[in-house]
C-alpha positions as CSV (number, residue, x, y, z in Angstrom):
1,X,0.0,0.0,0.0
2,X,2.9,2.6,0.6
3,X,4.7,1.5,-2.0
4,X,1.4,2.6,-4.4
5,X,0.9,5.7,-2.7
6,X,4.5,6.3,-3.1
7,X,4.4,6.0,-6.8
8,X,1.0,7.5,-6.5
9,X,2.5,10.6,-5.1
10,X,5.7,10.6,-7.7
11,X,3.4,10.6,-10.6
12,X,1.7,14.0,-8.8
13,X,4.9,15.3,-8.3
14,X,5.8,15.2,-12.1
15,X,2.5,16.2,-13.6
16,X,2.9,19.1,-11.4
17,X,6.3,20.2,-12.7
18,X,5.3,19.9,-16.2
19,X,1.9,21.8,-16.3
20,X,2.4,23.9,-13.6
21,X,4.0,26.0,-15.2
22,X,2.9,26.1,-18.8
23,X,-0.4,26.9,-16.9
24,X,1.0,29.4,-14.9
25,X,2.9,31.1,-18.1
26,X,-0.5,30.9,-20.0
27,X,-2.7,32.4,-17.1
28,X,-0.2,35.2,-16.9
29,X,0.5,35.8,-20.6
30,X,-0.3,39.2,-21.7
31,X,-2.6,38.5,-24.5
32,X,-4.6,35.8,-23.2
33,X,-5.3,38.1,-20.3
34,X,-6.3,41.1,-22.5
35,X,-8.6,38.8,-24.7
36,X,-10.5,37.4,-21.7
37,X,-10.6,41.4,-20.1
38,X,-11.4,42.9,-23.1
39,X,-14.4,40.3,-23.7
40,X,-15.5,40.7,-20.2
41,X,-15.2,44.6,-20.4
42,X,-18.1,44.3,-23.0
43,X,-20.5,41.7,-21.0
44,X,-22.9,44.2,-19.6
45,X,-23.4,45.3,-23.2
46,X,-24.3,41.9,-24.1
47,X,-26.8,41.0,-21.3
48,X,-28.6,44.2,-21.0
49,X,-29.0,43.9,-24.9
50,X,-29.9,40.5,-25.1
51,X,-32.8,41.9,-22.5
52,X,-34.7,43.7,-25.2
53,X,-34.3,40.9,-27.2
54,X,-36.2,39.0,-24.8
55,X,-38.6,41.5,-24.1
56,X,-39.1,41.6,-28.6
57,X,-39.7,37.9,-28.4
58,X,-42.4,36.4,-25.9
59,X,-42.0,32.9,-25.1
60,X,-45.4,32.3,-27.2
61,X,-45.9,30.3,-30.9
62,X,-48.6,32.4,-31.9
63,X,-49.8,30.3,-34.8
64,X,-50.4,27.9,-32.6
65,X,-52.7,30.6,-29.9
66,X,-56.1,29.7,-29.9
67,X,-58.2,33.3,-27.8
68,X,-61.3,30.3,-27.5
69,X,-59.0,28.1,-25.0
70,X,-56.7,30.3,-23.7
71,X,-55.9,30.9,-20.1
72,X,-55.3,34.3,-18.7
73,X,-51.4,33.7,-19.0
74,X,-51.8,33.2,-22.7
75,X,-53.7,35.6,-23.6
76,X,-51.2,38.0,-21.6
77,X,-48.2,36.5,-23.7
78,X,-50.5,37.0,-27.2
79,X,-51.0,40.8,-26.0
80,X,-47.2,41.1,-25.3
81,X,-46.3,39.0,-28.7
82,X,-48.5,41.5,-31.0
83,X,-47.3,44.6,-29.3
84,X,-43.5,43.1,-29.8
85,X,-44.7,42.5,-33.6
86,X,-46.2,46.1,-34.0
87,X,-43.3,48.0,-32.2
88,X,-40.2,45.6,-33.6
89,X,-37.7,48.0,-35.0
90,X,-37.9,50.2,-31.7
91,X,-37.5,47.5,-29.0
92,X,-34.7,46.1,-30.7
93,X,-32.5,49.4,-31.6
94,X,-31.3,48.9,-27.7
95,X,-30.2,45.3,-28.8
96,X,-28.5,46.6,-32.3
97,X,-26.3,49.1,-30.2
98,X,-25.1,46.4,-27.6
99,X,-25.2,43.0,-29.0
100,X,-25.1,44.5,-32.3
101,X,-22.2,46.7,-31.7
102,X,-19.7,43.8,-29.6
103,X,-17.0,43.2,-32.1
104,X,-16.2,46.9,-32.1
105,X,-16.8,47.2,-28.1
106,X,-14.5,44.3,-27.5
107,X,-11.5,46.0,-30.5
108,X,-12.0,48.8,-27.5
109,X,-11.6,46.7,-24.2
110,X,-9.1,44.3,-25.7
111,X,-6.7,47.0,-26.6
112,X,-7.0,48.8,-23.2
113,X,-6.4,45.6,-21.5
114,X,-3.3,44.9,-23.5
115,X,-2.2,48.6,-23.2
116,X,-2.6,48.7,-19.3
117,X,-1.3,45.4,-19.0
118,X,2.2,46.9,-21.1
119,X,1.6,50.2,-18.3
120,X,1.3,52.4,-21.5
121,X,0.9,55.7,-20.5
122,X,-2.4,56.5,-22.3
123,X,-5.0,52.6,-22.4
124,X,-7.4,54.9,-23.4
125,X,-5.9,56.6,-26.6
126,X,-4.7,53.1,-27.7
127,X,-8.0,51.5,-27.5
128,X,-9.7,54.0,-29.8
129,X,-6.9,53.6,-31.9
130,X,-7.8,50.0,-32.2
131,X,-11.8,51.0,-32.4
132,X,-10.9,53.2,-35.4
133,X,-8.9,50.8,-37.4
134,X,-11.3,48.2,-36.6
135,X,-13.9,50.3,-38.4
136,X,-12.0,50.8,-41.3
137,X,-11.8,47.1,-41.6
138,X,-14.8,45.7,-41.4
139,X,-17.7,48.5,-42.1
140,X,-19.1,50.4,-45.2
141,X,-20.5,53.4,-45.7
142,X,-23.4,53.7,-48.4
143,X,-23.9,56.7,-50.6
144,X,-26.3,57.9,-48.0
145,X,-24.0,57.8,-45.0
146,X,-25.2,54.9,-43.6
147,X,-23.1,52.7,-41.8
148,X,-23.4,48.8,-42.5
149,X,-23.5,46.9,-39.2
150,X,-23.2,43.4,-40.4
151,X,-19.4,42.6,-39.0
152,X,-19.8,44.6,-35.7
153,X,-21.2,42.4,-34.0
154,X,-20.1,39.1,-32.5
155,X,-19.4,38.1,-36.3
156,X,-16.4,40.1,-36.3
157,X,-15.2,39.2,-32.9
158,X,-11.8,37.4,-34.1
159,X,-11.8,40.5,-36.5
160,X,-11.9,42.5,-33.3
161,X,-9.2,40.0,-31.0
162,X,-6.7,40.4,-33.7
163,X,-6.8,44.2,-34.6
164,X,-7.1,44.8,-30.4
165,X,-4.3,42.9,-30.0
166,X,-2.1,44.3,-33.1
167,X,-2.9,47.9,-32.9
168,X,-0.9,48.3,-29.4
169,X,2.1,46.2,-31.1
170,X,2.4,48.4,-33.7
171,X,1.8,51.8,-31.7
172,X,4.4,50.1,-29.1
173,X,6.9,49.5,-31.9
174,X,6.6,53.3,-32.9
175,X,7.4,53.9,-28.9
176,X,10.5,51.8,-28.6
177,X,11.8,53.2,-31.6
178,X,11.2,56.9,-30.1
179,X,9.6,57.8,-33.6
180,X,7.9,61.0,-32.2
181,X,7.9,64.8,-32.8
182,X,10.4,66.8,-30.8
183,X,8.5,69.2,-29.0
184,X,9.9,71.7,-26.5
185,X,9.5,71.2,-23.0
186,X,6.9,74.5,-22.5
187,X,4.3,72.7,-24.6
188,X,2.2,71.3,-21.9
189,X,1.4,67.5,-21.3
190,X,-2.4,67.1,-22.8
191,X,-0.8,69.0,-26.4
192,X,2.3,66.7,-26.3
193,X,0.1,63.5,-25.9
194,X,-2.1,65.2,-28.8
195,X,0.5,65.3,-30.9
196,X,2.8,62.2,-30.3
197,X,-0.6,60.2,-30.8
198,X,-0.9,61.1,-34.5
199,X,1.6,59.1,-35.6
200,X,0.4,55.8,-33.9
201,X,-3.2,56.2,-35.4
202,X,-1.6,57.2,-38.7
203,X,0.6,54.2,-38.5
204,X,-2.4,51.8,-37.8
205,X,-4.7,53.0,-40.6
206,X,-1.8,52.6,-43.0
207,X,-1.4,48.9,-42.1
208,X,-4.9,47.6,-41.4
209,X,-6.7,49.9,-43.4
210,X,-4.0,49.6,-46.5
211,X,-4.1,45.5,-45.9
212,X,-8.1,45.5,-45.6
213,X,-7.3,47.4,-49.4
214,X,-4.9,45.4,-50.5
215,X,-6.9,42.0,-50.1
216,X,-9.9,43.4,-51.4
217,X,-7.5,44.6,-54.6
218,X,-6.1,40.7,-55.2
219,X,-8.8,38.2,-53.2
220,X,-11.9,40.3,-53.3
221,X,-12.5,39.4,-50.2
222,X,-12.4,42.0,-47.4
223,X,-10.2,41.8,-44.1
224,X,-13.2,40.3,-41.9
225,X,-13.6,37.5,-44.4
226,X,-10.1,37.0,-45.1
227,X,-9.2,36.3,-41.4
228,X,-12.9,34.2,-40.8
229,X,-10.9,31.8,-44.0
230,X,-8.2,31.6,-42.6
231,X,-9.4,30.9,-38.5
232,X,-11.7,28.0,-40.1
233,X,-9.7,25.6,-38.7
234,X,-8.9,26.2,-35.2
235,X,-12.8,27.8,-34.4
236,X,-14.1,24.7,-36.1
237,X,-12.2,22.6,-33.0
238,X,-14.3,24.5,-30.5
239,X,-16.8,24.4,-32.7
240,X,-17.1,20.8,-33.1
241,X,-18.3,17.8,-29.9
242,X,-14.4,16.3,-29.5
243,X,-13.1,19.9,-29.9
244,X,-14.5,21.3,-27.1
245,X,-14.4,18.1,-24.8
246,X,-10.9,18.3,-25.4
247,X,-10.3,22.1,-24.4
248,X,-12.6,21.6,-21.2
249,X,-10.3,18.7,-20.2
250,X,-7.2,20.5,-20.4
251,X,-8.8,22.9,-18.3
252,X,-9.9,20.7,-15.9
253,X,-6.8,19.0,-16.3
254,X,-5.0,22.5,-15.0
255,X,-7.4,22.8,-11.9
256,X,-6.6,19.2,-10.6
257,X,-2.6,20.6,-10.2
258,X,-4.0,23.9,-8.4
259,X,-3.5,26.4,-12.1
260,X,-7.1,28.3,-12.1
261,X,-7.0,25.9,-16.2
262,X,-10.6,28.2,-16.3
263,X,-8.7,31.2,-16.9
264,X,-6.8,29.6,-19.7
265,X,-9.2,28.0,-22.0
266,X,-11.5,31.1,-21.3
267,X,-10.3,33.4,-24.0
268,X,-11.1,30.0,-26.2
269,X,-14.2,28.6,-25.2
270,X,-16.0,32.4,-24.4
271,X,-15.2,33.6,-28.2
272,X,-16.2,31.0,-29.3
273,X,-19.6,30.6,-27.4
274,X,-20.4,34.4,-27.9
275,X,-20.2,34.0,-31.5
276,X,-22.9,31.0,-31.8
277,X,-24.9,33.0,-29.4
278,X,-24.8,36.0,-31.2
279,X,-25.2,34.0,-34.5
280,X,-28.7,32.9,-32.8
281,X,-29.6,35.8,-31.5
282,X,-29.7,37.2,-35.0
283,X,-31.4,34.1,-36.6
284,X,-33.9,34.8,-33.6
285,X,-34.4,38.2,-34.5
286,X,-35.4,37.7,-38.7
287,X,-38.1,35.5,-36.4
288,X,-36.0,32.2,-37.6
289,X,-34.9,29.1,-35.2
290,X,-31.6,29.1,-33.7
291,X,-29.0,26.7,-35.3
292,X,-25.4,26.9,-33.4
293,X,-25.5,24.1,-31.1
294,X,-21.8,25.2,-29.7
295,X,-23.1,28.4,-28.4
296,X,-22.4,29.9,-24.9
297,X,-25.0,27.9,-23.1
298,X,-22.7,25.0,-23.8
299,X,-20.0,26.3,-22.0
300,X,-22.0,27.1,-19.0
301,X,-23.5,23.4,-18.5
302,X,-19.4,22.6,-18.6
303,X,-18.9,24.6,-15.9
304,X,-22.2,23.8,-14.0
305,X,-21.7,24.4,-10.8
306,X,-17.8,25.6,-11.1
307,X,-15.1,23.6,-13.0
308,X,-15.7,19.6,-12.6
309,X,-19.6,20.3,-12.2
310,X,-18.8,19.9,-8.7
311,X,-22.3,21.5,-7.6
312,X,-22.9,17.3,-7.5
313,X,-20.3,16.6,-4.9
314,X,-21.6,19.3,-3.0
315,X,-24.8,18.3,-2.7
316,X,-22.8,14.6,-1.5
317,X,-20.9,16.3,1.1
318,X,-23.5,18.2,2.8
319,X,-24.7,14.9,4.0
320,X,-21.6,13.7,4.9
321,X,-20.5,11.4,8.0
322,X,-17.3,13.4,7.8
323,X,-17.8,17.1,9.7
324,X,-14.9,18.8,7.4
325,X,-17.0,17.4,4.6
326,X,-20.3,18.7,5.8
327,X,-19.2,21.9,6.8
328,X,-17.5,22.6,3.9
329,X,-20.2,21.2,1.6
330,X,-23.2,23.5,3.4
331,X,-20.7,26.8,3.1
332,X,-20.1,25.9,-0.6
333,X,-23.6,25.2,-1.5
334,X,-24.5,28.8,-2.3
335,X,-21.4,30.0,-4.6
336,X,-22.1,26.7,-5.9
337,X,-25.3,27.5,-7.4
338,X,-23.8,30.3,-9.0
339,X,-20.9,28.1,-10.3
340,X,-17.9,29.4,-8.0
341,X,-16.0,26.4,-6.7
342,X,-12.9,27.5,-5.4
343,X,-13.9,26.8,-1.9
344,X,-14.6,22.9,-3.1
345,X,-11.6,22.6,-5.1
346,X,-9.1,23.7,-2.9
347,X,-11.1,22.9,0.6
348,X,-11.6,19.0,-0.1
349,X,-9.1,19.1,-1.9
350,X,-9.8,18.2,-5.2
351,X,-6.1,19.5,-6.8
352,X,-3.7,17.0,-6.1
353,X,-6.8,14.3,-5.5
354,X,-6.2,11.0,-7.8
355,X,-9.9,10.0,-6.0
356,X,-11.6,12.9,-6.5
357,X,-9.8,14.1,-9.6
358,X,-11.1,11.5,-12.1
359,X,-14.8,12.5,-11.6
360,X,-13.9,16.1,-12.1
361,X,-13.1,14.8,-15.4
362,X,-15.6,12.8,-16.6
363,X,-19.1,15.1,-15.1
364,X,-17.9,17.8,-17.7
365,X,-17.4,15.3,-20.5
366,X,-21.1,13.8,-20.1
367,X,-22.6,16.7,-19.3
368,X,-21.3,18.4,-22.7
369,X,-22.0,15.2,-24.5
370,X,-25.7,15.0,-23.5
371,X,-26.5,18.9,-24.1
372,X,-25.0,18.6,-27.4
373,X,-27.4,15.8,-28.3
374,X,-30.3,17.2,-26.2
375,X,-30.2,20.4,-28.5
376,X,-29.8,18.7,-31.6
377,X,-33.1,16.9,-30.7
378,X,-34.5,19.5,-29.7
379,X,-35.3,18.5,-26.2
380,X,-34.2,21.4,-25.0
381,X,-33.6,25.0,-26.6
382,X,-30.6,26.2,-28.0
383,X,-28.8,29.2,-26.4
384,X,-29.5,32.5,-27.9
385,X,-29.2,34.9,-25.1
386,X,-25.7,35.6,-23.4
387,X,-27.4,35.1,-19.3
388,X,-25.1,37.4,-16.5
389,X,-22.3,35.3,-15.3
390,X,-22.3,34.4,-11.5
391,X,-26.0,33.9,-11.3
392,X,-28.0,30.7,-9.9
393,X,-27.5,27.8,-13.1
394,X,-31.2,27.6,-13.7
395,X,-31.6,31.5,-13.9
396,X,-29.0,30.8,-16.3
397,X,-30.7,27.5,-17.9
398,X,-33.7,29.9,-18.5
399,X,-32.4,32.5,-19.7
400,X,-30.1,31.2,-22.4
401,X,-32.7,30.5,-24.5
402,X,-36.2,31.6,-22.3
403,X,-37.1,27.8,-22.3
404,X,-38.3,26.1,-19.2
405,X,-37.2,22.5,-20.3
406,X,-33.4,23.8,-20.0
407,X,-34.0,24.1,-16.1
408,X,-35.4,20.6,-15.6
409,X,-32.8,19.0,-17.8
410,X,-29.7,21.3,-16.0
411,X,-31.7,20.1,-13.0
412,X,-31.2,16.2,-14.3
413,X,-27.6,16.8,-15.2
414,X,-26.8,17.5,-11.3
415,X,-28.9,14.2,-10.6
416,X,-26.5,12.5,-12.6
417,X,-23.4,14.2,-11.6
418,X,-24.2,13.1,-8.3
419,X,-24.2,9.3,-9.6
420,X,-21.1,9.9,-11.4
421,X,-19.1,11.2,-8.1
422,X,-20.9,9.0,-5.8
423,X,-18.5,5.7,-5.6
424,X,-15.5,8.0,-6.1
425,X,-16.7,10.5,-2.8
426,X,-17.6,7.2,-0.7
427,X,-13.9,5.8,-0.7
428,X,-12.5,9.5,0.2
429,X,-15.0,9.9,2.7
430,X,-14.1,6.6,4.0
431,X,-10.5,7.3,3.9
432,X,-10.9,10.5,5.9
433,X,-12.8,8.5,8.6
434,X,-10.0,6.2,8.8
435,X,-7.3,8.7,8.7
436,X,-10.1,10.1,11.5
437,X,-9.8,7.1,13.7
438,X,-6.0,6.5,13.3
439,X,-5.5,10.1,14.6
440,X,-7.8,9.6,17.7
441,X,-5.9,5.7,18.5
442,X,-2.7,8.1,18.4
443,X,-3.7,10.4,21.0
């Protein structure tokens, strides 16, 4: 028995100085960190728009409405459904300059992240810079003035990642080259920073603006199109079942040697998600059914309850003969409804826990596996609304796509989570009894 846990504890020991640190570098690396920011810098745009599409879409089929049979609810959701109808174009302009707009929010927050994140002087300046050349890149302007929304939105997100992050490299270039204009020292600051921030912006309109017209000139195909082409191959591994179980595992995979692995394949999996979603949302919109099965709602349900759907084990050590277990299960009951599972993973521990560790693995993998095919069936309904982070999972389940059969089937994927941990959290319990009992023989 020592002699396993010895070579238990040695295989530990060199996972952890492997990964460790590639987890650690890839938490920590600038970029990664200004994507996730930036993303989350635009959130509250997404959620309070995708609350006017709610409120332009009543949970109601109204060719299938009957006034004869109808209960009072009904008839309350008709009323609301041909008010919505009559009074479209207005209840959704708040949802075309939030949701609409999140490519061109996120070029914005991205390159402020990135800028602080270098301590530039001026995040602010740099992230406009990145705004404007992200214009220029993926808009029109019509003979009338109008300006065409189509790639601002979470369509042109990569667009929006890969100008954010490029802008401050190339106004940090002109910086470390100390390419400025020589100004005398009376000129005061607010002119100077005027001035020396000319350059910069002209600098990034030459290059994104003159490649977005130099691949129209040879491909006929603009800069947002161009790079979509070109990223088909790594969004289509998100994108696809064994994709996405595999990025959720390595994140997992990170958590069970103490590296936060959420923060890693965040950037990823949240891109990704926001685009299907946003994809739905418009399908939802033109009055259509949602199609993107690998939308945000997926990535939610793979974090039910925190990393390793741990919400299940939980719910098993509240009841627990062991006190730490108990204790530590009723205190984490309540962050784990809203999906914060710190306290579980580190308290129980489940880092460093060969017992515990492999359901943390496996809960996420069914979990993703059934939602994929429960939305392909159509037993449940497919995410079209990006839901605040941090709330209770079946406010969540609800509101990702305003169906009530999300919450019972979120509801059944805790049932089986439950079943999953179950063997694995009776031997740790009943080792922590006996390493319980050995401590009280001892004293």
């Amino acid at each position: 028995m020592d002699k396993q846990n010895t070579q238990k504890d040695s295989l530990i020991t060199k996972l952890d100085k492997v990964l460790t640190p590639i987890g650690q570098k890839l938490g920590n690396q600038k970029h990664l960190q200004a994507i996730s920011n930036g993303m989350l810098f635009g959130l509250p745009f997404l959620v309070i728009g995708s609350f006017f599409l709610i409120v332009a879409n009543p949970p109601i089929v109204i060719d299938k409405y009957n006034p004869a049979t109808a209960n009072i609810f009904m008839k309350w959701l008709a009323g609301w459904k041909y008010w919505a109808v009559a009074h479209y174009s207005e209840i959704t302009l708040p949802y075309n300059m939030t949701m609409g707009i999140f490519g061109m929010i996120s070029a914005f927050g991205i390159a402020h992240q990135l800028s602080s994140g270098y301590r530039r002087e001026h995040p602010e300046t740099d992230g406009m810079i990145s705004l404007v050349a992200y214009l220029m890149c993926t808009t029109t302007v019509d003979a009338k003035s109008r300006i065409s929304l189509n790639n601002l939105g979470t369509n042109g997100l990569f667009v929006a990642i890969i100008i954010g992050l490029l802008s401050v490299e190339v106004s940090r270039w002109i910086d470390r080259k100390n390419i400025k204009i020589k100004l005398p020292d009376s000129i005061p600051p607010m002119v100077a920073h005027f001035i020396n921030s000319l350059l910069p912006l002209l600098a990034n309109i030459f290059v994104f603006y003159g490649l977005n017209l130099i691949l129209v000139g040879i491909t006929h195909t603009d800069f947002t199109s161009f790079i979509m082409k070109c990223l088909t191959p790594a969004t289509s591994l998100a994108n696809s079942l064994w994709g996405y179980i595999l990025i959720v595992t390595l994140g997992n995979l990170l958590w069970l040697i103490g590296v936060n692995g959420s923060n890693v394949i965040f950037p990823i999996v949240f891109a990704t998600g926001i685009a299907a979603t946003g994809a739905n949302a418009a399908l939802v919109a033109k009055g259509m059914q949602p199609t993107h099965v690998m939308n945000l709602q997926m990535f939610r349900i793979a974090v039910l309850g925190g990393s390793g759907n741990s919400l299940a084990l939980v719910i098993l050590m509240m009841r627990s003969k062991v006190e730490k277990y108990r204790a530590l299960g009723r205190l984490s009951f309540i962050p784990g409804l809203c999906s914060i599972n710190e306290p579980i993973i580190f308290g129980t521990p489940i880092c460093f826990n060969p017992i515990l560790g492999i359901p943390f693995l496996i809960a996420p993998i069914v979990n993703v596996i059934l939602t994929y095919v429960a939305q392909n069936l159509h037993w449940i309904g497919m995410g079209y609304i990006v839901d605040p982070s941090f709330t209770p999972f079946f406010f969540q389940a609800y509101m990702s796509s305003m169906d009530w059969r999300n919450v019972v089937f979120e509801c059944l994927l805790i049932v089986i989570g439950i079943f999953i941990y179950l063997p694995f959290f009776k031997v740790a319990e009943k080792n922590e009894l006996a390493k319980q009992t050995a401590q009280v023989s001892e004293n």
